[in-house]
C-alpha positions as CSV (number, residue, x, y, z in Angstrom):
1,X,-4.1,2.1,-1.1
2,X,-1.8,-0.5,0.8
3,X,-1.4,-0.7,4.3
4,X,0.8,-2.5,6.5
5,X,-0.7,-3.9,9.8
6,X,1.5,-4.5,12.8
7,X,-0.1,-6.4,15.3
8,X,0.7,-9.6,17.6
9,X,-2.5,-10.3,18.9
10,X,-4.1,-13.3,17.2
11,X,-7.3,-12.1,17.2
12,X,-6.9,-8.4,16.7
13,X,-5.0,-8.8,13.9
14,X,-7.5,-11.5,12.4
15,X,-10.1,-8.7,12.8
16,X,-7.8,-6.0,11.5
17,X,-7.3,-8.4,8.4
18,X,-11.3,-8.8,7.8
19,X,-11.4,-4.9,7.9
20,X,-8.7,-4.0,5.4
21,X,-10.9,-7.0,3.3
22,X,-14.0,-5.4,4.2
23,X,-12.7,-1.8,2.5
24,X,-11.1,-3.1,-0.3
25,X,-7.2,-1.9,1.2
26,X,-4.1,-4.6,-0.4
27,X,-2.3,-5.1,3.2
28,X,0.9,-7.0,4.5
29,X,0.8,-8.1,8.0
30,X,3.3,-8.2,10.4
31,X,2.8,-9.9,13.8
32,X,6.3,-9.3,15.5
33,X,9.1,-5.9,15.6
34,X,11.7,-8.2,12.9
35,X,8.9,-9.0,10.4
36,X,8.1,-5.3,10.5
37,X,10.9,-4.1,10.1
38,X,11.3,-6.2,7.3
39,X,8.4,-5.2,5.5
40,X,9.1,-1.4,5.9
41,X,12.9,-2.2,4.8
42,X,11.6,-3.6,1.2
43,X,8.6,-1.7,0.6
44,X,6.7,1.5,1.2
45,X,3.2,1.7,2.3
46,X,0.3,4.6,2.1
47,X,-0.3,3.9,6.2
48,X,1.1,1.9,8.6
49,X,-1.2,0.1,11.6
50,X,1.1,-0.4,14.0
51,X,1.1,-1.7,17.8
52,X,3.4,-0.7,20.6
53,X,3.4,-3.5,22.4
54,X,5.3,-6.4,20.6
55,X,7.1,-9.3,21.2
56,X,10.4,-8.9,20.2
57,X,10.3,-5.0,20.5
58,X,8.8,-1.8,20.4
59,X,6.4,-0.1,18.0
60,X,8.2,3.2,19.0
61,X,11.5,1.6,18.1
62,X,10.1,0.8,14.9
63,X,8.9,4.2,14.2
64,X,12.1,6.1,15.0
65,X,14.0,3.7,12.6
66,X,11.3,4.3,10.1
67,X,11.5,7.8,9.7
68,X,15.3,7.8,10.2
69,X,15.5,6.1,7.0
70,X,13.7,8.7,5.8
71,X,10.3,6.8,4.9
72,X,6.8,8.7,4.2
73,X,4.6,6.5,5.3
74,X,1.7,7.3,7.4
75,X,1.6,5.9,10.8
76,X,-1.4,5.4,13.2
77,X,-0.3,3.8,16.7
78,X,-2.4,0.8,18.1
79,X,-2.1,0.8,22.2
80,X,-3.9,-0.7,25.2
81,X,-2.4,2.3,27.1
82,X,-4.4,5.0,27.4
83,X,-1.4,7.6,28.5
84,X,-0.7,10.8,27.6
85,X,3.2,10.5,27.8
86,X,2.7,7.8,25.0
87,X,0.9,9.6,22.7
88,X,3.2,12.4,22.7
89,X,6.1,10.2,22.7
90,X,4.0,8.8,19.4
91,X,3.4,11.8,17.8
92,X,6.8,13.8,18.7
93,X,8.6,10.3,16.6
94,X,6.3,10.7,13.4
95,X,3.1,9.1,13.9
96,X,0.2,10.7,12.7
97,X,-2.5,9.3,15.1
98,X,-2.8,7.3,17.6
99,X,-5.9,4.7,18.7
100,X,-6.3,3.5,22.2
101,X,-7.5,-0.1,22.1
102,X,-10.4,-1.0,21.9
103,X,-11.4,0.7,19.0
104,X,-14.0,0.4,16.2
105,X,-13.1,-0.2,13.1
106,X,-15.1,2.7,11.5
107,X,-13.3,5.0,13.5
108,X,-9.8,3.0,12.3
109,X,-10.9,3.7,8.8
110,X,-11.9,7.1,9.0
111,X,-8.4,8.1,10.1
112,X,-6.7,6.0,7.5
113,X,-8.2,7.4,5.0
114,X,-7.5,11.0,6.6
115,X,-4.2,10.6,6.8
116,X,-3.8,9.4,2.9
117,X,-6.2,12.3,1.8
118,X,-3.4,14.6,4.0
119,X,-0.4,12.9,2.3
120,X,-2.5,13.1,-1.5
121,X,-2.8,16.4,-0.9
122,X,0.8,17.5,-0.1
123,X,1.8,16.2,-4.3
124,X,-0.1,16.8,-7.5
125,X,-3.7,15.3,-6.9
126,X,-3.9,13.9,-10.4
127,X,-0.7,11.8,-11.7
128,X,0.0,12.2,-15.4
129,X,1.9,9.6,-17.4
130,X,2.0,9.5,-21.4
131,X,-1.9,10.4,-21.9
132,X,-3.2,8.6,-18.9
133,X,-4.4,10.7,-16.4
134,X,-4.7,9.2,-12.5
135,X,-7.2,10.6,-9.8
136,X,-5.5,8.6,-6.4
137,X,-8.4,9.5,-4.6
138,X,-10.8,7.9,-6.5
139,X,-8.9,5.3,-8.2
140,X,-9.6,6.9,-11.1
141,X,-7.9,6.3,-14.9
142,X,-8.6,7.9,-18.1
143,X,-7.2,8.5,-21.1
144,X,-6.3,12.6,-22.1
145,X,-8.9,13.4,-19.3
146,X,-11.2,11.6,-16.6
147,X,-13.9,11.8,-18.8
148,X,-12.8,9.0,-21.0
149,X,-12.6,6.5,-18.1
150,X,-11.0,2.8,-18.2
151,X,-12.5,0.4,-15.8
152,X,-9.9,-1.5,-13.6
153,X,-10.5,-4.7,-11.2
154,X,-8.4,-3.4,-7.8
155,X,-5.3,-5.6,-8.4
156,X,-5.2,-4.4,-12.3
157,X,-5.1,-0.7,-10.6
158,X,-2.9,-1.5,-7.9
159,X,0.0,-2.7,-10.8
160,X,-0.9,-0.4,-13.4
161,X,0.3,2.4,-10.8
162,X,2.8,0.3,-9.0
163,X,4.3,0.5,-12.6
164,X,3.9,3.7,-13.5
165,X,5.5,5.2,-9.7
166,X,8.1,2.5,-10.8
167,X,8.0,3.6,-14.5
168,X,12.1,4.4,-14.6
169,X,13.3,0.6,-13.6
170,X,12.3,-3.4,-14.3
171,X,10.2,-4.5,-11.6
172,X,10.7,-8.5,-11.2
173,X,7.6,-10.8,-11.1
174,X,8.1,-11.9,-7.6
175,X,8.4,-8.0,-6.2
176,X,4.9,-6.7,-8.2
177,X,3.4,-10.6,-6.8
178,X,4.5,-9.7,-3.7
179,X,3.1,-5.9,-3.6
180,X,-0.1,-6.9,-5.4
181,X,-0.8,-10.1,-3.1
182,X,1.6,-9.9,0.0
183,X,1.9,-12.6,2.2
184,X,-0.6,-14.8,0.3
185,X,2.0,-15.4,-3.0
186,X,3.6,-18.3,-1.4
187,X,0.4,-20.3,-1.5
188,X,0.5,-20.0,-5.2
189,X,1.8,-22.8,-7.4
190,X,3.2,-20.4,-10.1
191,X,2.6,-16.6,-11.4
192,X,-0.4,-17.6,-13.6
193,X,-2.4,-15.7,-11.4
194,X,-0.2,-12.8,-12.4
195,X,0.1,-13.2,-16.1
196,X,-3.6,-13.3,-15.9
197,X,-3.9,-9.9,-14.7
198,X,-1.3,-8.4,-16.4
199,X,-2.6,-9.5,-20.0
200,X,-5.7,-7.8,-18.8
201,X,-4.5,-4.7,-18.1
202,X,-2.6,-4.5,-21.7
203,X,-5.7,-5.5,-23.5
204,X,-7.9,-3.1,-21.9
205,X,-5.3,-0.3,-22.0
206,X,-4.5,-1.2,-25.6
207,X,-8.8,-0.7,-26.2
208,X,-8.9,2.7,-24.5
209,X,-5.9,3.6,-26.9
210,X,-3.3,4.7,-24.1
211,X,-0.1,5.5,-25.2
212,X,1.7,3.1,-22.7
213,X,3.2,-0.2,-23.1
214,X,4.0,-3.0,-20.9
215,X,7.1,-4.8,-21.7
216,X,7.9,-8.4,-20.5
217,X,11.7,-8.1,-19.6
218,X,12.5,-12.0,-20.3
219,X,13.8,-13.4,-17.6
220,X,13.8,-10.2,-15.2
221,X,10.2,-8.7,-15.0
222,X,7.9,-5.8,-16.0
223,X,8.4,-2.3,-17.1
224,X,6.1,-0.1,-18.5
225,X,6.9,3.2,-20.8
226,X,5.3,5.7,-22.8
227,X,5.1,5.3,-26.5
């Protein structure tokens, strides 16, 4: 699951960041309306955190150009206003919930995860590609059924399936970096970090005898295909 956290407020969003840690959710962060709408032009997310109140902008702004553009993505509002008109306003744009600050964050993470269990549940719950079989849910993997499990470290299942939904074009090293890690790439001094995992995941899917193959498209990226 990836999320993508709008939020200007040093603190909260320092908070916000230790929670998505805390449960194990790959994030991007966004702490003004431009850098949010950046990060919802180049990628989607499973739920979006997103304050109303923000520098350059407004959240509900943001939301109507969201789902203008015709993006999924779930959408829980952040707001220090406690009014009806703005929840309605919220919800009649696209969100799916709205939190009235303050919060905790157990309740924050019960409704994320409700709202990806809705969105889960409106496809096919298990995602089938060559013999792999995918439980989203669970972040599950097996080979011909889930029975014959492959274990996965998060970031190897976060690019195994960021492949797969991806499975028909070359994804470049610095978009799956980006996805995987977000913000945090540009501390790193090259993609070893990445070759890492990826040699990984082809060795252990090679072991569990999947009928998949990464290929390293020199000079562009990754794509992965059935065999």
């Amino acid at each position: 699951m990836k999320l993508l956290i709008v939020e200007d407020e040093p603190q909260l969003l320092k908070s916000l960041e230790e929670f998505a840690d805390d449960e194990g959710f790959l994030y991007d962060t966004a702490s003004n309306f431009r850098e949010g709408m950046e990060r919802i032009g180049l990628y989607n997310y499973d739920c979006i955190v997103l304050d109303i109140n923000l520098p350059d902008g407004s959240g509900f702004d943001l939301l109507e150009r969201l789902y203008k553009e015709g993006k999924t993505d779930g959408v829980i509002i952040l707001s220090a206003r406690n009014s009806l008109d703005d929840k309605l306003k919220g919800l009649g744009l696209g969100a799916d919930d709205y939190l009235t600050k303050p919060f905790y964050f157990s309740e924050l993470n019960a409704r994320i995860k409700a709202i990806i269990r809705r969105k889960q549940f409106k496809t096919n719950k298990l995602v089938r590609f060559a013999n792999l079989v995918i439980e989203p849910d669970q972040y599950l993997v097996g080979v011909n059924d889930l029975e014959n499990l492959i274990s996965f470290t998060k970031k190897e299942y976060a690019i195994l399936t960021h492949l797969i939904n991806n499975h028909k074009r070359v994804i470049s090293k610095v978009s799956l970096a980006e996805y995987i890690w977000g913000d945090y790439v540009d501390e790193a001094q090259s993609f070893d970090f990445l070759f890492s995992q990826i040699r990984n995941l082809k060795r252990k899917l090679k072991d569990a005898g999947a009928q998949v193959e990464i290929n390293n498209i020199y000079g562009v990226g990754y794509q992965i295909q059935a065999l």
